[in-house]
N, C-alpha and C positions, 0 to 999 in steps of 0.2 A: 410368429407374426413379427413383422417388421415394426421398432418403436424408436430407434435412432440411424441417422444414415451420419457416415464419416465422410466429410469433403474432400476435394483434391488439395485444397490447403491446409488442413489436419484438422477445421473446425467440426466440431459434435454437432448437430442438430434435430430435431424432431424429423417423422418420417411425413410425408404430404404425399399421399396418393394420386391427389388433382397434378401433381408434376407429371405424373407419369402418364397419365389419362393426356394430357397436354403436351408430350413429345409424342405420342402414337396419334392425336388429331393432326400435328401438325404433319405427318408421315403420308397420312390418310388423306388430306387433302390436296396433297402435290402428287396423286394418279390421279388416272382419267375413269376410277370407279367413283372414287368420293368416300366419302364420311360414312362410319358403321359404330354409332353410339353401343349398340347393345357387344358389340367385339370389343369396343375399347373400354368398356366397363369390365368384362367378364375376366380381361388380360390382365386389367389393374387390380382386381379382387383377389387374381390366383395367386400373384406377385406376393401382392400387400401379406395373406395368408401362409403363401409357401416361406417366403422370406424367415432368415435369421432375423433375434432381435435387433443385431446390431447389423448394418453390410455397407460397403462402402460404394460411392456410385457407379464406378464401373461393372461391379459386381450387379449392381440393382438394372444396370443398361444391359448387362450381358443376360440376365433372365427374359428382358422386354426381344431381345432376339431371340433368342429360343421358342417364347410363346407365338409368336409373327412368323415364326415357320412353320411352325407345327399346325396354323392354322390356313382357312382357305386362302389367306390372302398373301401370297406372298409377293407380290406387286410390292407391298407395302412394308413388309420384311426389307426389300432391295432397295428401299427410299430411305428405311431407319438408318439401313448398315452404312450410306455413302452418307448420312447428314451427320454422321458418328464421326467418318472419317473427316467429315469436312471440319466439324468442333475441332477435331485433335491435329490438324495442320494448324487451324487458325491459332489455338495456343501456343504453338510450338513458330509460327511466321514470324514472331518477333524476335525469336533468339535466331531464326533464320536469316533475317536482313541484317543481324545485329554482326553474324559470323561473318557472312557476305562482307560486310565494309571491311572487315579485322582484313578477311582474306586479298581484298582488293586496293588493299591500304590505302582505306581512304583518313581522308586528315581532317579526323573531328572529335567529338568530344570525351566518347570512348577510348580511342584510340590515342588520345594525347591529355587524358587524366592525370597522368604523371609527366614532367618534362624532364623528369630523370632518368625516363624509360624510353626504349625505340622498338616500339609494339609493333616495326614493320620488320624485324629479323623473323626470324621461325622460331627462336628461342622468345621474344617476347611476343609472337603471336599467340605462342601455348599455353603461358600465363594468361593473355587475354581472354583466350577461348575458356581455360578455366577461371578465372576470375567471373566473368562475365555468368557462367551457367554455375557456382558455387552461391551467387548472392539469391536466386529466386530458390534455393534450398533452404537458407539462412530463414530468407521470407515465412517458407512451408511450415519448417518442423521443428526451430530453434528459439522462437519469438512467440511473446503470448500475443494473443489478440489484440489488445489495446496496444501495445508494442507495435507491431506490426502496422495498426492503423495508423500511427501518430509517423512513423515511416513514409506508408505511401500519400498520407496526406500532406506531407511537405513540416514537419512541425517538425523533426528531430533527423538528425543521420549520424548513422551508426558507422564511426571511422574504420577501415580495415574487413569491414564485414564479409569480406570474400575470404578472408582469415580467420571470421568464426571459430569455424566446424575444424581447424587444426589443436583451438588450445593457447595458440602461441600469446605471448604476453606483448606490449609495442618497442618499448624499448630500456638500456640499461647503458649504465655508469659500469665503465670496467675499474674492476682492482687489479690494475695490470702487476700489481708489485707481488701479487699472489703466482701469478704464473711465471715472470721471471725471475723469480726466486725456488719454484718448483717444479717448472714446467709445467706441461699442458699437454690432454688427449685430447683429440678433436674428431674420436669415432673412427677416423682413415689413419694410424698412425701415430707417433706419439716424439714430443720435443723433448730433449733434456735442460735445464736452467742455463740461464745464458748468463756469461762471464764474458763476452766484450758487447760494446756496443752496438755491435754489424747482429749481432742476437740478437738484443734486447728490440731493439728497432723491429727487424720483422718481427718478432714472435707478438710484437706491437698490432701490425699488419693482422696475421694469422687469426690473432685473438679476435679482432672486430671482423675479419673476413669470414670465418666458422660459426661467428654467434647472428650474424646479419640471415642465416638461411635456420636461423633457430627462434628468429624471432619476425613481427611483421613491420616493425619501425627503426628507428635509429640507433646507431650503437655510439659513445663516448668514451671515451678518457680524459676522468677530472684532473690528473696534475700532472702530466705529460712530461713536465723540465723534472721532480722531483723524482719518480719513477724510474726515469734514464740516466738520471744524476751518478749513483754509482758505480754503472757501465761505463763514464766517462773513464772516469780514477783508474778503476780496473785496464781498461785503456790504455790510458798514460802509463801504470805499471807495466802494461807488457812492451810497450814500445822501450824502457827504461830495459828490462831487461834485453830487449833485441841488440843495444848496446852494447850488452855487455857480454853476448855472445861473440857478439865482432871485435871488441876488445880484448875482450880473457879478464876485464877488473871488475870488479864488484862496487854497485852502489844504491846499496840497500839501505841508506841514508835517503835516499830521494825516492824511496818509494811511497813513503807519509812526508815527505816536506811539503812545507805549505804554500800553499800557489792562490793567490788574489784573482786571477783570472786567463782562462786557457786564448791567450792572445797572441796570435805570431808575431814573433819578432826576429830581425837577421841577425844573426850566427857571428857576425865579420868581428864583433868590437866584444864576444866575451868568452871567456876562458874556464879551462877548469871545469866543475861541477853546474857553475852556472850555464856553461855552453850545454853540457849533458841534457841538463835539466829542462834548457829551453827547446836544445832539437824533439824532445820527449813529447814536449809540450805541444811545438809545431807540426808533428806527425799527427797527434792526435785530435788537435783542431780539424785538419784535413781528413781524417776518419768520420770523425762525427760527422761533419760538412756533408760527408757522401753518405751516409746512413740516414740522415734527414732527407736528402733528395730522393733517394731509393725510399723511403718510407713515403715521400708524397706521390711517387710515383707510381707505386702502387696501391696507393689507397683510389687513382685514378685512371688505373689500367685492367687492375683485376677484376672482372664481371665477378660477383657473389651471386648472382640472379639473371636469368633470360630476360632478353631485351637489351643485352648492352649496359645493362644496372650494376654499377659500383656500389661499393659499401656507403649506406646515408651515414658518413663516421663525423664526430668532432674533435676534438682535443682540446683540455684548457690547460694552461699556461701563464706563467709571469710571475710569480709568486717565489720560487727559489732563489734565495740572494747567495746559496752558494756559489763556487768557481764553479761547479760541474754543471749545475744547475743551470747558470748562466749562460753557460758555452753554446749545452741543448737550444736553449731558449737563441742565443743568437746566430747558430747556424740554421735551424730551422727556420728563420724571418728573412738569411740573405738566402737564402734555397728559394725559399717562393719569393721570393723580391725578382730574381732572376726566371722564375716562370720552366716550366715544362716543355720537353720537347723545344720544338723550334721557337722557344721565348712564347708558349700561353700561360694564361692564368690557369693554378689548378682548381677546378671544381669544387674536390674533396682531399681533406677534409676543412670541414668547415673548423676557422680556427678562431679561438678565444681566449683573449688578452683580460687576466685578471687583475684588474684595478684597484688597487689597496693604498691609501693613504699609510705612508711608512713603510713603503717597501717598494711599491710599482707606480708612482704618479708624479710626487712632488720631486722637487728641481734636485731636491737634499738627500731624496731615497735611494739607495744603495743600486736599483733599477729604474732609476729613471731615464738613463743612458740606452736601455734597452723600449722602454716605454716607445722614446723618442723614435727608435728605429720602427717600432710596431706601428705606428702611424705612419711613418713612411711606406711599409711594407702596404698598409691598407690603402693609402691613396692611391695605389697601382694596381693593387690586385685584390683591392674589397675587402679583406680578410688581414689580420685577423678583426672580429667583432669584440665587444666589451662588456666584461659582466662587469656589475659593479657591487664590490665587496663591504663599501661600506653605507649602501644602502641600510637605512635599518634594519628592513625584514628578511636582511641577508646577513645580518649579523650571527654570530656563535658567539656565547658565555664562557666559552673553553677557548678559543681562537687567542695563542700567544706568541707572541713574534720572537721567543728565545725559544719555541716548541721548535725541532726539527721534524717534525709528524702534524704539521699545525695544517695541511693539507686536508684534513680528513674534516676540520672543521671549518672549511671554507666551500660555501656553494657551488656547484659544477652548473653551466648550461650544455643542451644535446640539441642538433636537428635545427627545426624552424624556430622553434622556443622554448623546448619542454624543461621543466624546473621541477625537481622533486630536491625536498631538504628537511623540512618535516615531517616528524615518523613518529606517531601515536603508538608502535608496537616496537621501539628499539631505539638505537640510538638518531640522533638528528644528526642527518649527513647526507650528502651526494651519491656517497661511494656503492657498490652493490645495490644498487636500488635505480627504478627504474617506474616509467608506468605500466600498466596492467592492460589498463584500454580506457577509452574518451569517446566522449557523444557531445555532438552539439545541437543545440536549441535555434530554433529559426526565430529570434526575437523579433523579427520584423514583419512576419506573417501574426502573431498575437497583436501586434499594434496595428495593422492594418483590420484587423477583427474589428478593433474596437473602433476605429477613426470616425465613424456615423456616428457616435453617442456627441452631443452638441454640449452638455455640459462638460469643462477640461478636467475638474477633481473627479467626475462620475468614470470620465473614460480613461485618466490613468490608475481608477481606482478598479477600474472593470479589468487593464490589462495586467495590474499587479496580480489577481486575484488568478488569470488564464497561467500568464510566468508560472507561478504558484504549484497549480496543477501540472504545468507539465515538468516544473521541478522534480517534484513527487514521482512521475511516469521515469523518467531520464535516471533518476537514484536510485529506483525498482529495476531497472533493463540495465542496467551495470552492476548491478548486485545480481541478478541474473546468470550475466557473465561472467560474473567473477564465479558463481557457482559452478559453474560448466568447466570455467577455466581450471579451477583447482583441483578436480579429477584425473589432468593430465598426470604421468608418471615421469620420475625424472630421467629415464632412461629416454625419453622423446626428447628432451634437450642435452645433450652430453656435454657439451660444455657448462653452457647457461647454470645447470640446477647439479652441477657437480664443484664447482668453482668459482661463480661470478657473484651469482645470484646469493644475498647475505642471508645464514643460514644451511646453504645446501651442500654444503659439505659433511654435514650429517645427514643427509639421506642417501638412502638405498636404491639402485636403478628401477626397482620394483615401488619403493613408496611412490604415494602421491605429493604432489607440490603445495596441499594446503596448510602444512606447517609453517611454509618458508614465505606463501604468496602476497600473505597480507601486506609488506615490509612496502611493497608499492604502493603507488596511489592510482585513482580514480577519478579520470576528469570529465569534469561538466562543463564545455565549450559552449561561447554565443557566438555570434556573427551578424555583420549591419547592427552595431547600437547608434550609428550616424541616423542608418535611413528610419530607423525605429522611430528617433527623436524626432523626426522631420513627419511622421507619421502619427505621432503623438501630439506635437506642440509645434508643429510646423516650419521647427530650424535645427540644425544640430549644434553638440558642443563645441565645437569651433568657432562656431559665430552669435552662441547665447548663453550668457550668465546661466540665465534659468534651464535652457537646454543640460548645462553642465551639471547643472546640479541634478537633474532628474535621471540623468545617466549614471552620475554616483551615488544614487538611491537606488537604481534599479543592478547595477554589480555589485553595490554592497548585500543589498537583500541577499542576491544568489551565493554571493561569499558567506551569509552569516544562514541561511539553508543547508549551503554544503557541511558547513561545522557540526548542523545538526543531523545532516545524515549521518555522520561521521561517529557520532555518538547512538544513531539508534543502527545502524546498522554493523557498527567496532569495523570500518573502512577507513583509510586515509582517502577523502572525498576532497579535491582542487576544483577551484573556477580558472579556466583556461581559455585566454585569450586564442582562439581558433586560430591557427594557419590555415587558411582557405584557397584551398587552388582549384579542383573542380567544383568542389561545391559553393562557389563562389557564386557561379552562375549558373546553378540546375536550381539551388533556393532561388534565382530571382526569376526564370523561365515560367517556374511553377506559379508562382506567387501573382506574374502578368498576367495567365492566361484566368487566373480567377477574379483578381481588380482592375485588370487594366494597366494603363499606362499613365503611372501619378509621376509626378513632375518630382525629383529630388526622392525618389523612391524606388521604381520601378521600371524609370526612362533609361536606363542604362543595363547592360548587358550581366551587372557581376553587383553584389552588396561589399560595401567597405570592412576589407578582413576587422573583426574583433572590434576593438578601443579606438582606433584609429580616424583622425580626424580623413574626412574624404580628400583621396590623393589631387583631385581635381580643384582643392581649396585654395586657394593662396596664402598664404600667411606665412612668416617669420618662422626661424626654427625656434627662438625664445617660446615664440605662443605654443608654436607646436609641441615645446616639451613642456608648459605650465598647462596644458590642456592634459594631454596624455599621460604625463606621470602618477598625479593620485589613483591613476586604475592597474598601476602594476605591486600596489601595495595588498590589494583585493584580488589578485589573479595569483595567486601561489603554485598553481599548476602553471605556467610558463605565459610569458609576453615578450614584448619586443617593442624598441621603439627604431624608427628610419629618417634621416633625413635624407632629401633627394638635393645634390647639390650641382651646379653646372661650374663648364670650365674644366682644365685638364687638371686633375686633385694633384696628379704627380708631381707638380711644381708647387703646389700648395698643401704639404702636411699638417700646414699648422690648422686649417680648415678640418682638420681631424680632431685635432685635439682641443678645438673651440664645443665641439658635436659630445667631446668625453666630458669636459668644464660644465658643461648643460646637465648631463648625467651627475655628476657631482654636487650641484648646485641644487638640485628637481628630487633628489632619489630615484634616479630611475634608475631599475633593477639589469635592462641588458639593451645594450642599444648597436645601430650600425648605421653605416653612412653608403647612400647609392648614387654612382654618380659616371658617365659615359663612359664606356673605354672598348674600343675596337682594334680589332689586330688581322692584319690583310697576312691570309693563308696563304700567299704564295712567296712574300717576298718579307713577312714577320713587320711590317710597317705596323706603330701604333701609335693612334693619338685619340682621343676625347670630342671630336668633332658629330655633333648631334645629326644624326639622321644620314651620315657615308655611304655614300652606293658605291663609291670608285677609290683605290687606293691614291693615295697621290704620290708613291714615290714609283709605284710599276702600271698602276693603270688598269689592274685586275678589280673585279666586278666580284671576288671570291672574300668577302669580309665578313669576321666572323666577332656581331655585336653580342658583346656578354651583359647579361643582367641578372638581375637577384628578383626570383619568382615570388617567393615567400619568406625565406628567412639561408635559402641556398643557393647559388650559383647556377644559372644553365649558359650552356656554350650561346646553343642557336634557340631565336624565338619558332623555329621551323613546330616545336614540340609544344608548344606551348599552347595550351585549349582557349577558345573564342573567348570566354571571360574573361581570363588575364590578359592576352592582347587588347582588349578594349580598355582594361586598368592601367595598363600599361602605356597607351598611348593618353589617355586622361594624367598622365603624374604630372605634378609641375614642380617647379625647382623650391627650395626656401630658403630663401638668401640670409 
């Protein structure tokens, strides 16, 4: 006898015979005989009876045919069987129109989810098509119940979920200094250690290109100039010896002499050892120079992924006060100062200038020289961004400026924003460590909950109490995940969990990964804490004392929750200011059609990414960063701050370095500056002129406006989904 039925969604249930009595009337009634109570009683008895304890509905529908044949009516057999098919198209219509648009490229929200992707090739239609039919599986049989509902009900989204059911972790901190010093498998073949710099550069490449298809987010490199630093030398020594091939003399005195800085100089006015030593010098300036273009070259050429998808790579930078160090650091800034191909901006990788009072900022530091050029590189080409090192909560207790290894103890940023440096299971660092996976909280759907209660303490006391609870769900579904994830074995990442990943180089291709996985962290993302406040208290932090403060009551709570996950579940647990690019505007779609159209809420197309005062705000970048900065002390899993500035930057770098002083001044933990810059594809014109349809030096209509989506580079806004075009066009300047 039948006592539970298993759903198409994997939920258990009690069995109800009145269902089945109630698909054979409705059968019964759409012929021209009608209704036969004592038939459809005697079908649903034999069922209920014959039945296994447990059967799943197909199985329970596939008996209700057999019984409607076997008996007189089969009129009504022929009515079950087409109402069965017609159920199982109608389930199935929606991934059908879904496929349909992919197929017919049409430009919407599916289809331009990512604006790093060009989901109209065949290579990134096949990811779509499977992206798209991988997430109502995640739905079925990966997610508990309460999971799942807090899902479809718009309260949580689960980042990467089409990457579930693979295992993969989001992203990592390379120790590039591990593989150029030992080489590297990458599954397809295998490197040996690189001894000049034209090596070390690609295997640079290599390393984030093989692990980008091993993981589902972004790949970095935390000290970029130190890593390469010994490739230079090496360098220099072989050009030193190329000398002395062509000579026949030896001078193995200049192969440790000591060099201030790898800077060309002409040849005319010196003699001797010092000529040797400078032509040496000048070869290898011009080595490097092109192993840095070649390396951004391809970090923006080589698809890792269908769709036209390059490596989402970073690199940080500025810290090595070496000669060698230096040299990386300033051929790298005149490579992309000078732009790609026909004079563009390169996309990737996103590059980041580490700020250090005593080494990289002040007038007096040994790179300040280079500082100065990184702000000029940025007022052209966006890039590089800026962590800031001496933030407090970016500080290390071991960090010494006479350490030649002092990189390890200096925070790394990846991607849109991600920040991992705190490590409850090992050392605290950047390096080999990475996140695991991140879910974010619809904070602005809980305040809209509460927004009818008329008493203000009752209803921010109602919406802390909702927060609360879905804290709790969001710490349980990532502890979830991480369970599932650390099943994976490490032979499914070969690079990743052979090499990168800290720890994995003691495991077996056969172990599992959960000796090694903990070493990441776990983040718990919000988004809209503007429209939240505006939803709560009727203004947001930008324009209310009291707004500001309830906003750093309501990040800290979630910061000082995470800690305690952290503790009951032995996770590194982060609060993550969200980078929001589709889900910017699917949270506010949802949230409309259930409240409506609230004024400072809901009237706009997209919620204000994270922390972020609303882009449509006016205000100062002073206010802008005495507003936003106390929430990046509270977001340890990664943040960002932006100003949007007008006018062509590139005549103005000191407008860069007023945007870093702010950062210095505030603690802000990573910031970057947005601000016009267009480049006409046919004839390489570029200037800052707000809103260009026509070049002005050839007259072409072919103009390719670059902006910063989230925290990366896109060429063209062609890709870019209905919610960031609307944010986008809402930004205003902040003078």
């Amino acid at each position: 006898m039948i006592q539970t039925v298993v759903k198409r969604d994997g939920r258990i249930v009690g069995f109800n015979e009145e269902k089945i009595k109630a698909a054979i009337r409705k059968a019964m009634m759409s012929t021209d005989t009608g209704e036969d109570d004592a038939l459809l009683c005697q079908i649903a008895d034999r069922i209920a009876y014959k039945g296994k304890e447990q059967m799943s509905v197909e199985e329970i529908q596939d008996m209700v045919e057999m019984e409607l044949m076997k008996s007189s009516r089969k009129d009504v057999a022929k009515r079950y069987i087409a109402y069965r098919d017609k159920r199982s198209i109608a389930r199935r219509s929606k991934t059908r129109d879904m496929f349909l648009e992919i197929i017919d490229t049409k430009n919407n929200d599916v289809t331009r989810e990512n604006a790093n992707m060009n989901a109209d090739t065949p290579a990134g239609m096949m990811m779509k098509f499977a992206s798209e039919t991988t997430k109502p599986f995640v739905d079925d049989y990966l997610l508990s119940t309460e999971v799942r509902e807090a899902v479809k009900n718009n309260y949580i989204h689960i980042h990467d979920k089409d990457y579930y059911p693979t295992k993969s972790l989001t992203c990592v901190q390379h120790p590039l200094d591990k593989l150029l010093k030992n080489g590297l498998f990458a599954g397809h073949g295998e490197s040996r250690p690189a001894k000049r710099i034209e090596t070390a550069s690609i295997l640079g490449c290599i390393s984030m290109e093989t692990t980008q298809n091993e993981m589902h987010g972004g790949q970095a490199i935390p000290a970029f100039d130190f890593y390469l630093a010994p490739y230079v030398r090496l360098s220099y020594k072989e050009e030193v010896m190329r000398i002395e091939e062509l000579t026949g003399e030896k001078y193995e005195s200049l192969y440790d002499a000591e060099i201030d800085d790898y800077v060309t100089r002409d040849l005319d006015f010196l003699q001797g050892l010092e000529r040797i030593k400078q032509h040496a010098i000048n070869q290898t300036v011009i080595r490097v120079h092109q192993s840095m273009e070649a390396f951004i070259h391809n970090m923006n050429t080589i698809h890792s992924r269908g769709g036209n998808q390059v490596v989402f790579s970073s690199i940080n930078y500025g810290t090595d006060t070496s000669a060698e160090g230096r040299c990386i650091i300033r051929e790298l800034l005149c490579s992309t100062y000078r732009g790609v191909g026909n004079g563009g901006t390169a996309i990737f990788p996103i590059q980041i200038w580490k700020k250090k009072r005593g080494v990289s900022y002040l007038p007096e530091d040994r790179n300040y020289d280079l500082y100065e050029l990184a702000c000029q590189v940025s007022a052209r080409r966006f890039f590089p961004n800026f962590v800031n090192l001496d933030a407090p909560f970016n500080h290390h207790e071991k960090w010494d400026i006479n350490d030649p290894e002092r990189y390890k103890y200096e925070v790394a940023t990846m991607g849109c924003r991600t920040r991992v440096f705190e490590n409850r299971f090992g050392e605290k660092t950047s390096i080999g460590r990475g996140n695991i996976s991140f879910s974010t909280i619809n904070i602005v759907r809980l305040a809209l909950e509460c927004r009818e209660i008329e008493n203000k303490e009752s209803r921010i006391n109602a919406f802390m109490a909702k927060l609360d609870e879905l804290m709790v769900l969001t710490a349980r579904q990532l502890h979830e995940r991480f369970n599932f994830q650390k099943t994976a074995r490490a032979k499914q990442f070969p690079l990743l969990m052979s090499t990168l990943w800290n720890g994995a180089e003691n495991l077996k291709p056969n172990d599992t990964i959960e000796s090694v996985i903990n070493q990441g962290t776990l983040g718990i993302g919000f988004i809209g804490l503007a429209e939240c406040l505006i939803a709560l208290i009727g203004k947001h932090h930008g324009e209310s004392e009291e707004a500001q403060e309830l906003g750093l009551k309501i990040i800290g709570y979630m910061r000082d929750r995470a800690n305690e996950f952290s503790e009951e579940y032995h996770h590194n647990y982060s609060i993550l200011a969200t980078p929001a690019e589709g889900l910017s505007g699917r949270f506010t779609r949802f949230d409309r059609k259930k409240f409506g159209v609230i004024e400072g809420v809901t009237d706009k197309d997209y919620y204000t990414n994270s922390n972020h005062i609303p882009v449509y705000y006016k205000c100062n970048a002073r206010h802008k960063a005495e507003i936003e900065a106390p929430y990046h002390k509270l977001t340890g899993g990664g943040h960002i701050f932006y100003v949007e500035i007008d006018g062509d930057a590139t005549h103005n770098p000191q407008s860069i370095m007023q945007i870093v002083d702010l950062m210095d001044k505030y603690d802000i933990g990573y910031g970057s500056v947005n601000h016009n810059r267009n480049r006409c594809l046919d004839c390489g014109h570029e200037d800052a002129t707000n809103g260009l349809e026509t070049c002005p030096k050839c007259g072409s209509t072919n103009i390719d406006k670059l902006q910063r989506i989230t925290g990366y580079l896109v060429g063209t806004t062609d890709r870019w989904n209905s919610a960031k075009l609307a944010e986008l066009k809402d930004r205003v300047v902040h003078n």
